[in-house]
N, CA, C and O atoms as a GROMACS GRO file, in nm:
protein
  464
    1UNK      N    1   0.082  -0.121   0.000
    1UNK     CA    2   0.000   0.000   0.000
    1UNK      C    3   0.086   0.127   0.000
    1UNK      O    4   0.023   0.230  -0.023
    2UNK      N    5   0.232   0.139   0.024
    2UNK     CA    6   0.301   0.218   0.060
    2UNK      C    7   0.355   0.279  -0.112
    2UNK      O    8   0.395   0.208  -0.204
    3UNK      N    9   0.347   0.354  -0.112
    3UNK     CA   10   0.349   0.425  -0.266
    3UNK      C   11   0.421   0.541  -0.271
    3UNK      O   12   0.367   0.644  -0.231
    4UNK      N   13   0.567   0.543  -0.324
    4UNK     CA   14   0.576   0.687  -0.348
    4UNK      C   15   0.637   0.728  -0.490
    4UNK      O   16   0.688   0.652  -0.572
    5UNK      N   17   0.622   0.859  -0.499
    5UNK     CA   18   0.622   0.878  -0.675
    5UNK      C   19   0.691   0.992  -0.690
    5UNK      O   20   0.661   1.095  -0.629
    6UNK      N   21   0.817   0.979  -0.799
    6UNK     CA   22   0.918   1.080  -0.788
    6UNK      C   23   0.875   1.161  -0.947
    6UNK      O   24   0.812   1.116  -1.043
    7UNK      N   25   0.936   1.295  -0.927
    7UNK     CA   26   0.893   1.364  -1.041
    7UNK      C   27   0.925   1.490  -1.031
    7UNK      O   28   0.924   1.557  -0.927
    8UNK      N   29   0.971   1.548  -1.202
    8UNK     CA   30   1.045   1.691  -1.164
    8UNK      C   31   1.194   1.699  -1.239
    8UNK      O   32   1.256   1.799  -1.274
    9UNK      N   33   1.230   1.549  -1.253
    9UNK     CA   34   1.376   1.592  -1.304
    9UNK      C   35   1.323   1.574  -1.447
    9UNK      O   36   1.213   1.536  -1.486
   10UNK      N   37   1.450   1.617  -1.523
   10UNK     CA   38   1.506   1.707  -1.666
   10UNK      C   39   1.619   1.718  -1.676
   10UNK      O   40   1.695   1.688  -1.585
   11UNK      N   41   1.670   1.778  -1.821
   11UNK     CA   42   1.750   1.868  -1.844
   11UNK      C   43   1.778   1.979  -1.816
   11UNK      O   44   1.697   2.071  -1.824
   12UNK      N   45   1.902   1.993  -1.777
   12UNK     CA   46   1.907   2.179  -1.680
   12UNK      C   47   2.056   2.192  -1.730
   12UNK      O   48   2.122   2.090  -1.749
   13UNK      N   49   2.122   2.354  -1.756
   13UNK     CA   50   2.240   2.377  -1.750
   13UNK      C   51   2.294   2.372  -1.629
   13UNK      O   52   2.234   2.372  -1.522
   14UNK      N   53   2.428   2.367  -1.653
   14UNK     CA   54   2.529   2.427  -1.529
   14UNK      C   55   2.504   2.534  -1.512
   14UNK      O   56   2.491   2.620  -1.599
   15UNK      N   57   2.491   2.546  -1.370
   15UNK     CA   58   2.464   2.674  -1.288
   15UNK      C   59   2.258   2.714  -1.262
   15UNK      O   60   2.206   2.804  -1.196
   16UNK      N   61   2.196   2.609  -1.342
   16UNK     CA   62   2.045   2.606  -1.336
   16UNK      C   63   1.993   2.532  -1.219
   16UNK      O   64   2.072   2.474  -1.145
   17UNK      N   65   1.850   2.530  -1.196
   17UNK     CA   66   1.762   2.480  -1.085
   17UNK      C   67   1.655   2.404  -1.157
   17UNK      O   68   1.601   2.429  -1.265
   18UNK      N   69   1.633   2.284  -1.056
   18UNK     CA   70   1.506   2.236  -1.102
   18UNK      C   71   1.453   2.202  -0.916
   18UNK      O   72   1.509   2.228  -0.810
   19UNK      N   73   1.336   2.140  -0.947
   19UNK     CA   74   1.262   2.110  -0.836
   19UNK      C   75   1.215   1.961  -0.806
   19UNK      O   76   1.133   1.923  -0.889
   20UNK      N   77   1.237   1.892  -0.732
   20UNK     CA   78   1.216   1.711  -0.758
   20UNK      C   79   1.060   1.738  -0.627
   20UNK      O   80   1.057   1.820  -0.536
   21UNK      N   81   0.970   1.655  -0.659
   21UNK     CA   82   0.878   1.655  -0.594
   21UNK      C   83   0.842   1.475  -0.546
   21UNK      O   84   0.836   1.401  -0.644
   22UNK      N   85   0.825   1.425  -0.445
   22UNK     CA   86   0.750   1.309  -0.435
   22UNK      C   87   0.623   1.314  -0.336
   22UNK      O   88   0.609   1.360  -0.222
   23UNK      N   89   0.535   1.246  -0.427
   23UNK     CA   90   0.409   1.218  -0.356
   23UNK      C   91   0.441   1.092  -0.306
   23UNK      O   92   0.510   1.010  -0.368
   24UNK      N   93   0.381   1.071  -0.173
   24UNK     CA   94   0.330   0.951  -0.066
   24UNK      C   95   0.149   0.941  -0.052
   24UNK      O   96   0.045   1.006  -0.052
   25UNK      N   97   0.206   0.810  -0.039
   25UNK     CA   98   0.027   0.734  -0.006
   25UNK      C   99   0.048   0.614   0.088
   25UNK      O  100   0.160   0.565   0.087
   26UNK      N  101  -0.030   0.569   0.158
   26UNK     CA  102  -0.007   0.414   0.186
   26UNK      C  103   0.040   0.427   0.335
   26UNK      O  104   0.063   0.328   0.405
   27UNK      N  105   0.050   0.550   0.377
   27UNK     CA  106   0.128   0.564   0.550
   27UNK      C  107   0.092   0.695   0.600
   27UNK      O  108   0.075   0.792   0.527
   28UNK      N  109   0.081   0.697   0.712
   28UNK     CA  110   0.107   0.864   0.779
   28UNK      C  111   0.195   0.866   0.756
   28UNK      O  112   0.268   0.769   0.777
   29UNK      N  113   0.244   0.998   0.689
   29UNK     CA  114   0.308   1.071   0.644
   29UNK      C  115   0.384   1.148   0.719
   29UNK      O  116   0.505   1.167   0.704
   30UNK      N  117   0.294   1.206   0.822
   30UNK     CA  118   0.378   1.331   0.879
   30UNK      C  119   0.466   1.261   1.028
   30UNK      O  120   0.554   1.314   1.096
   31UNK      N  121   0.409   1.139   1.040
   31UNK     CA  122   0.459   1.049   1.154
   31UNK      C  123   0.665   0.982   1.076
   31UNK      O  124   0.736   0.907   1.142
   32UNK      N  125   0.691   1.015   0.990
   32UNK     CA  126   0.808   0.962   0.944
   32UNK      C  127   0.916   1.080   0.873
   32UNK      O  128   0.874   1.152   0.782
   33UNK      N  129   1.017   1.087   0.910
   33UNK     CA  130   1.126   1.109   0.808
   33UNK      C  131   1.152   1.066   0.676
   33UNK      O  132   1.130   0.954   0.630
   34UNK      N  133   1.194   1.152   0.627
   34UNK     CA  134   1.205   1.152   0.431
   34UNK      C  135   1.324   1.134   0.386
   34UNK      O  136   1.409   1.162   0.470
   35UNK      N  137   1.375   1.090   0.265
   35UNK     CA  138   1.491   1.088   0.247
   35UNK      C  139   1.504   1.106   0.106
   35UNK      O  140   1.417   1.050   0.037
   36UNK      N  141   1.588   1.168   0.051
   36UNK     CA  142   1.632   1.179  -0.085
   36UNK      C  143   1.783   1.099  -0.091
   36UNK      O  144   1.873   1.098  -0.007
   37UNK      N  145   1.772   1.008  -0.279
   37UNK     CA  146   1.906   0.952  -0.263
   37UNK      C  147   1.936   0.952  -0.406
   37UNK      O  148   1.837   0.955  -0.480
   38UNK      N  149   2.075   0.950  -0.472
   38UNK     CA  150   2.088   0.970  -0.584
   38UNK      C  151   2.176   0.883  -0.633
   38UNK      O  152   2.268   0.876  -0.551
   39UNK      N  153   2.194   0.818  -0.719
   39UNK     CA  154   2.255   0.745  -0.790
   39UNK      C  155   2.305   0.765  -0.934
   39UNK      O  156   2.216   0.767  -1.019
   40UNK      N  157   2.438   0.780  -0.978
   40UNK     CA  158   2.498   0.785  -1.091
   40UNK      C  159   2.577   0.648  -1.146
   40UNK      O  160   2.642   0.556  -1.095
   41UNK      N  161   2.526   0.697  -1.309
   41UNK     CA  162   2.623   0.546  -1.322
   41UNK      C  163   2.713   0.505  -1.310
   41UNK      O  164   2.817   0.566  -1.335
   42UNK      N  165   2.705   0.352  -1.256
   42UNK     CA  166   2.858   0.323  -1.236
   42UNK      C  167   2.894   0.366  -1.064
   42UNK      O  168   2.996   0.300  -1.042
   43UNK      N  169   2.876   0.406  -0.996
   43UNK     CA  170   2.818   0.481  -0.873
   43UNK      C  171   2.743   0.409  -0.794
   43UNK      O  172   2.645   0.348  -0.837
   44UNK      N  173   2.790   0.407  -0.634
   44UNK     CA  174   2.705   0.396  -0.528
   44UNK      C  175   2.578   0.466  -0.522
   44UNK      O  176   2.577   0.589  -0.536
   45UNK      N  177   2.461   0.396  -0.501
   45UNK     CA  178   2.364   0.486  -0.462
   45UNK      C  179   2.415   0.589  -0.292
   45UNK      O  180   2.469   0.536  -0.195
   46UNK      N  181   2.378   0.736  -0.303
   46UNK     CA  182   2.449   0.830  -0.169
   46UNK      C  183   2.303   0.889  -0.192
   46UNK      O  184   2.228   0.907  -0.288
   47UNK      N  185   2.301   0.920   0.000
   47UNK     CA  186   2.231   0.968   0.015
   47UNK      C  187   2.252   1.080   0.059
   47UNK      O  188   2.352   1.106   0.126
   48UNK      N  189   2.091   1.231   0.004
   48UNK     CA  190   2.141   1.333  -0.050
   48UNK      C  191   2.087   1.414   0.032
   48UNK      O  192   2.142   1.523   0.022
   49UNK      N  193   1.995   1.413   0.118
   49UNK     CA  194   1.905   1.480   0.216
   49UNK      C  195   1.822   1.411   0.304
   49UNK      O  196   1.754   1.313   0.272
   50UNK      N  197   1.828   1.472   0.438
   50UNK     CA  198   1.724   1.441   0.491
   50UNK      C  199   1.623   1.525   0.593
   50UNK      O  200   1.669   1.605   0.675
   51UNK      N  201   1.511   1.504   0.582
   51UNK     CA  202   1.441   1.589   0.694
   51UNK      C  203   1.370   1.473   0.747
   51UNK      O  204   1.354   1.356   0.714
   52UNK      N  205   1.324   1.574   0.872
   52UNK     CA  206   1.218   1.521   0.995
   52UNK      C  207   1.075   1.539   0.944
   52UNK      O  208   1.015   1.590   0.849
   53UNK      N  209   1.040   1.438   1.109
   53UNK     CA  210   0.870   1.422   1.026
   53UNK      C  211   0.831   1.526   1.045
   53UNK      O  212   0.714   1.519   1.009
   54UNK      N  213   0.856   1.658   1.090
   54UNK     CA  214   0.808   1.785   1.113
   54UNK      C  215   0.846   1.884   1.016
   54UNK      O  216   0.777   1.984   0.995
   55UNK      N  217   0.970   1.855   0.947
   55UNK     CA  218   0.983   1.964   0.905
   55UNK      C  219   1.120   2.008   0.993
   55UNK      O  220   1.213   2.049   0.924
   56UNK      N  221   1.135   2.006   1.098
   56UNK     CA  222   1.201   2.126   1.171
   56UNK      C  223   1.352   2.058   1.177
   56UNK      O  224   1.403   2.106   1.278
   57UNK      N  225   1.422   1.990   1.130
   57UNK     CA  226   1.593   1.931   1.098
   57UNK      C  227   1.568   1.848   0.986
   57UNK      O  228   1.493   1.755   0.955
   58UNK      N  229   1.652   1.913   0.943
   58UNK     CA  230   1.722   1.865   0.769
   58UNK      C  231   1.888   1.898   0.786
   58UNK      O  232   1.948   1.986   0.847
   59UNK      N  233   1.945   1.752   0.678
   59UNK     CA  234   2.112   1.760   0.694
   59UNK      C  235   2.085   1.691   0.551
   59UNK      O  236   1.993   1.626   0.499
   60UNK      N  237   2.203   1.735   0.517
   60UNK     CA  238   2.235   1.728   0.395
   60UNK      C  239   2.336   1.638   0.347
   60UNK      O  240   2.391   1.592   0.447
   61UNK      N  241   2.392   1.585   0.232
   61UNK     CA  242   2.533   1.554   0.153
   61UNK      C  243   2.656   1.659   0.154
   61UNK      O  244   2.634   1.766   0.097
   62UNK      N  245   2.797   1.639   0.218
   62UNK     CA  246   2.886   1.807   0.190
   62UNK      C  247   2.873   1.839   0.063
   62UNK      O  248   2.883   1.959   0.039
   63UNK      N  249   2.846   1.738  -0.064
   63UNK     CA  250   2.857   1.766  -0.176
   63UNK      C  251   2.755   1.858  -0.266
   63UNK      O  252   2.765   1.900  -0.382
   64UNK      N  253   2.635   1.876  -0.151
   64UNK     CA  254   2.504   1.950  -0.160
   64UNK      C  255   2.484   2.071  -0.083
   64UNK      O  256   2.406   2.163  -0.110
   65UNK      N  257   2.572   2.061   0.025
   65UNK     CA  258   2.544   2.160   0.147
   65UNK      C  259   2.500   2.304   0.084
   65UNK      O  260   2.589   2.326   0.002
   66UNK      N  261   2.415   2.404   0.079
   66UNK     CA  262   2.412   2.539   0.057
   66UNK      C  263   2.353   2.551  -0.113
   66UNK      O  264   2.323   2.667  -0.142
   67UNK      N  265   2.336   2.460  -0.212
   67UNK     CA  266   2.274   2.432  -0.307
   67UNK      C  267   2.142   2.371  -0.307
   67UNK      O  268   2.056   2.410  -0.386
   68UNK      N  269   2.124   2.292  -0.238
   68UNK     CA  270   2.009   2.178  -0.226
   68UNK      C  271   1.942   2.209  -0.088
   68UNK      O  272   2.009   2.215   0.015
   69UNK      N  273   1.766   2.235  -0.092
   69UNK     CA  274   1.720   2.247   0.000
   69UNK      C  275   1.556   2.155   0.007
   69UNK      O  276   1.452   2.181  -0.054
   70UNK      N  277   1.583   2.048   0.101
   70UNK     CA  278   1.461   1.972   0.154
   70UNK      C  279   1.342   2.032   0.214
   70UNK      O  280   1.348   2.110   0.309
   71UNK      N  281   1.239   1.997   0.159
   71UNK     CA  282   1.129   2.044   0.257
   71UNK      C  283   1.028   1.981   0.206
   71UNK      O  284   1.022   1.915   0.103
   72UNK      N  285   0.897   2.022   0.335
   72UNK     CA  286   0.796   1.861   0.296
   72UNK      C  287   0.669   1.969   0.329
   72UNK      O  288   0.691   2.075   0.387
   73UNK      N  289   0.557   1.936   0.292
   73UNK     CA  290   0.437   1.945   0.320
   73UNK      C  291   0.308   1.877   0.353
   73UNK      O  292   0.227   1.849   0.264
   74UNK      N  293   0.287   1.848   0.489
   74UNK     CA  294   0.225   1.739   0.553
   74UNK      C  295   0.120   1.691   0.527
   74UNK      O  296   0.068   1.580   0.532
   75UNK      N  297   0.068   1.874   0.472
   75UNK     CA  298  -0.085   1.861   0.452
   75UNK      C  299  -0.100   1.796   0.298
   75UNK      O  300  -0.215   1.764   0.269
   76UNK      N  301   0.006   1.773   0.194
   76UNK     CA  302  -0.035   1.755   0.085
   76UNK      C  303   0.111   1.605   0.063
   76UNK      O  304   0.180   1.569  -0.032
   77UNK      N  305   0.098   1.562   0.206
   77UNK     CA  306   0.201   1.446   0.218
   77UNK      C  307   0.297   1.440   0.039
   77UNK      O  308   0.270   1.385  -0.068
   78UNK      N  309   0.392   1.512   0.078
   78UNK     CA  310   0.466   1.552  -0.032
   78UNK      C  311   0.618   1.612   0.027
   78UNK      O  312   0.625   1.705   0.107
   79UNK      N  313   0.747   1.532  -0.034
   79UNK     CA  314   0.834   1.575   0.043
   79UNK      C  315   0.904   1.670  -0.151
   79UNK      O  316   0.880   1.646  -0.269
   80UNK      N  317   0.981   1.762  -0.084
   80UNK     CA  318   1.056   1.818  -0.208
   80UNK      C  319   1.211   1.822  -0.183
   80UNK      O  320   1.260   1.796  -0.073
   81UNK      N  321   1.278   1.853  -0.286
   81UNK     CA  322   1.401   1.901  -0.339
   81UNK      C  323   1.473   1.994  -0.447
   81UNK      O  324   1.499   1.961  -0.562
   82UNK      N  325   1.503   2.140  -0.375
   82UNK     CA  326   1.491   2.260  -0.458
   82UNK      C  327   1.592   2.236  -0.504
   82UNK      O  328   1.640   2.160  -0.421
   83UNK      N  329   1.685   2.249  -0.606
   83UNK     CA  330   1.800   2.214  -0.620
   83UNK      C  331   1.884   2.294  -0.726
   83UNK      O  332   1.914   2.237  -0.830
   84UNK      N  333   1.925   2.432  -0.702
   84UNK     CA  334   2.013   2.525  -0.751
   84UNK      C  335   2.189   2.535  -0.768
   84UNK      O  336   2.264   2.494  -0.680
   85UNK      N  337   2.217   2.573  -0.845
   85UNK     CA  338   2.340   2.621  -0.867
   85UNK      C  339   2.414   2.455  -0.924
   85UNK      O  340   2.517   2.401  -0.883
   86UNK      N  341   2.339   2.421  -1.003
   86UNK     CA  342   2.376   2.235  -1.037
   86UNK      C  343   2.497   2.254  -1.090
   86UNK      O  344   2.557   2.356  -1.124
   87UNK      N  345   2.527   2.124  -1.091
   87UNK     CA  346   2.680   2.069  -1.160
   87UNK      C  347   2.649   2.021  -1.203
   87UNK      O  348   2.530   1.993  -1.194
   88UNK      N  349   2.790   1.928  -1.354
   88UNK     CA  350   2.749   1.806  -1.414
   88UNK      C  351   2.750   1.729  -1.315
   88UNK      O  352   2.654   1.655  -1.333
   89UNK      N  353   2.821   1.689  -1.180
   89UNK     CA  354   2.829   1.590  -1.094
   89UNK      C  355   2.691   1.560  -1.028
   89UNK      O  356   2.642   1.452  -0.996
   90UNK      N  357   2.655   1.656  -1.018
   90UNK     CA  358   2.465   1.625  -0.971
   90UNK      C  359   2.426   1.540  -1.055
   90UNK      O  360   2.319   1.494  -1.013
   91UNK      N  361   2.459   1.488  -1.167
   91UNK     CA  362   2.378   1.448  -1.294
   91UNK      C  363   2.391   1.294  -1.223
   91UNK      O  364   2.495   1.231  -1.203
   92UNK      N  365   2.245   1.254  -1.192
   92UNK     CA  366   2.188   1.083  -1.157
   92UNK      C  367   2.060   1.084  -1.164
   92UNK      O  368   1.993   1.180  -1.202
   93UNK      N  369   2.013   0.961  -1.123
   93UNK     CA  370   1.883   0.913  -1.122
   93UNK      C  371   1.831   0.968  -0.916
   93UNK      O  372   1.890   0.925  -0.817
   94UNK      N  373   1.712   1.066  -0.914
   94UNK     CA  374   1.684   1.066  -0.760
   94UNK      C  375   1.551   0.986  -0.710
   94UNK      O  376   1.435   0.982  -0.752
   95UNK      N  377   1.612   0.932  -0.615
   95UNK     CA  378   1.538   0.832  -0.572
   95UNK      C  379   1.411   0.895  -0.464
   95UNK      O  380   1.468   1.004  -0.463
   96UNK      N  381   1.294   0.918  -0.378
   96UNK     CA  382   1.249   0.972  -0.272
   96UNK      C  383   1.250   0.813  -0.221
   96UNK      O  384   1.226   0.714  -0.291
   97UNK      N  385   1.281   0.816  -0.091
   97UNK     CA  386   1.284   0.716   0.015
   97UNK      C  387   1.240   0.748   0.165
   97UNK      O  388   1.285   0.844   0.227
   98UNK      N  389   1.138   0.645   0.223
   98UNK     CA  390   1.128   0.618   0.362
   98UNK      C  391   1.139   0.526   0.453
   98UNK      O  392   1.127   0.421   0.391
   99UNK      N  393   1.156   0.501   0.573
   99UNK     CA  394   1.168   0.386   0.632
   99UNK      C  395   1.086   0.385   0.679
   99UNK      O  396   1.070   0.468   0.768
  100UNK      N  397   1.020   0.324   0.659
  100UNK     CA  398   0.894   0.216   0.746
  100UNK      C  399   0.872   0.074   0.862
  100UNK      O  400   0.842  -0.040   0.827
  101UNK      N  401   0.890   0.107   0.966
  101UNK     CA  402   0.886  -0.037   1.063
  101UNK      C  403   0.994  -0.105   1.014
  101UNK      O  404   0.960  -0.209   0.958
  102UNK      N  405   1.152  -0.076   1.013
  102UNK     CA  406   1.222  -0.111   0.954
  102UNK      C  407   1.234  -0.152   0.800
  102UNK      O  408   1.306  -0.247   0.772
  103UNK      N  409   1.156  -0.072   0.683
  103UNK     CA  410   1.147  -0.156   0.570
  103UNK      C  411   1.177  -0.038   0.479
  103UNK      O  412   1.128   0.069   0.516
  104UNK      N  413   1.231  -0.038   0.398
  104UNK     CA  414   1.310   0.060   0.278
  104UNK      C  415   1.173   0.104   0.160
  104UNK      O  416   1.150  -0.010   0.118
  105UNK      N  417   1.118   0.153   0.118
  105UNK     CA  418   1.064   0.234   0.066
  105UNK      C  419   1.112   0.331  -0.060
  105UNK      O  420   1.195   0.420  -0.040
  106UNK      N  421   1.053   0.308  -0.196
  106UNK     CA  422   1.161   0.375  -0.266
  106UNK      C  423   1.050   0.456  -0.378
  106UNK      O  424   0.941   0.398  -0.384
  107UNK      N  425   1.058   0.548  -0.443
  107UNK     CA  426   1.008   0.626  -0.540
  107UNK      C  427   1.055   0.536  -0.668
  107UNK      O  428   1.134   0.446  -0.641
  108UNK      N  429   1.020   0.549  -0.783
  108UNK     CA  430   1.078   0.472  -0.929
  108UNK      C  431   1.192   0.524  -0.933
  108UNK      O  432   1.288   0.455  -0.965
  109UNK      N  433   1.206   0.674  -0.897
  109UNK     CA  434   1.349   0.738  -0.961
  109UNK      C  435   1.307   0.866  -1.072
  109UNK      O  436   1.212   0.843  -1.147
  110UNK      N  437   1.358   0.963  -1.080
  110UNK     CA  438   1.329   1.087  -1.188
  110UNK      C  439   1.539   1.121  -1.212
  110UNK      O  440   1.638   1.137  -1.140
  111UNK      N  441   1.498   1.116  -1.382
  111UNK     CA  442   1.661   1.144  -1.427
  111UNK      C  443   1.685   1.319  -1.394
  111UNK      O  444   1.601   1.409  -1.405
  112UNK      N  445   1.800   1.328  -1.360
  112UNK     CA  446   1.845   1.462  -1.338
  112UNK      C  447   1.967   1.452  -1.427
  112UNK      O  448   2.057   1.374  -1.398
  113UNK      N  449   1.975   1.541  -1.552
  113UNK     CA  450   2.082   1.580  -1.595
  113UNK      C  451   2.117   1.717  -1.653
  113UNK      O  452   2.057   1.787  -1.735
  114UNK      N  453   2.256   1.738  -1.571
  114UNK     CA  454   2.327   1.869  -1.590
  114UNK      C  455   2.421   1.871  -1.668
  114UNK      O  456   2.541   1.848  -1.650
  115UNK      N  457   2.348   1.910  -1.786
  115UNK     CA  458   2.444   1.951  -1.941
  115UNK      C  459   2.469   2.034  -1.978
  115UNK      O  460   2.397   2.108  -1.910
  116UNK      N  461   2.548   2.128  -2.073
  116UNK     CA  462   2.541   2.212  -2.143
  116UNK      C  463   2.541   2.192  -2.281
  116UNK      O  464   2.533   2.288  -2.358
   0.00000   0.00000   0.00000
């Protein structure tokens, strides 16, 4: 029943923004922490953000710190990822992820690539 759905990535230049959005279904929502994770090819999946079930602490990747900003909205159980000032190194597949009663939780994935 646990459902979540990633969406938002594209093509973007260096130095551009896009916005990654995932919808949740299937759980209280506002009772759990969110997680964003990204994967490039050839590449460990790393994980890229995280916030609380409130909202109120989010930590980041150093490789994101001050570019990339998490935030969620409870009422429309929806976590986001603003994501400015890109690199080609940003360029992967982002995953939205939760843990559930110990159990991994994953979005399909939305491609992010930073080209010129």
């Amino acid at each position: 029943q646990v459902q979540l759905v990633d969406s938002g990535g594209g093509l973007v230049q260096p130095g551009g923004s896009l916005r990654l959005s995932c919808a949740a279904s299937g759980f209280t929502f506002s009772y759990y922490a969110m997680n964003w994770y990204r994967q490039a090819p050839g590449k460990e999946r790393e994980l890229v953000a995280v916030i609380s079930s409130l909202g109120d602490t989010k930590n980041y990747a150093d490789s994101v710190k001050g570019r990339f900003t998490i935030s969620r909205d409870n009422a429309k159980n929806t976590v986001y990822l603003q994501m400015n000032s890109l690199k080609p190194e940003d360029t992967a597949v982002y995953f939205c992820n939760a843990v559930i009663r110990g159990w991994h939780y994953w979005g399909q994935g939305t491609q992010v690539t930073v080209s010129s």
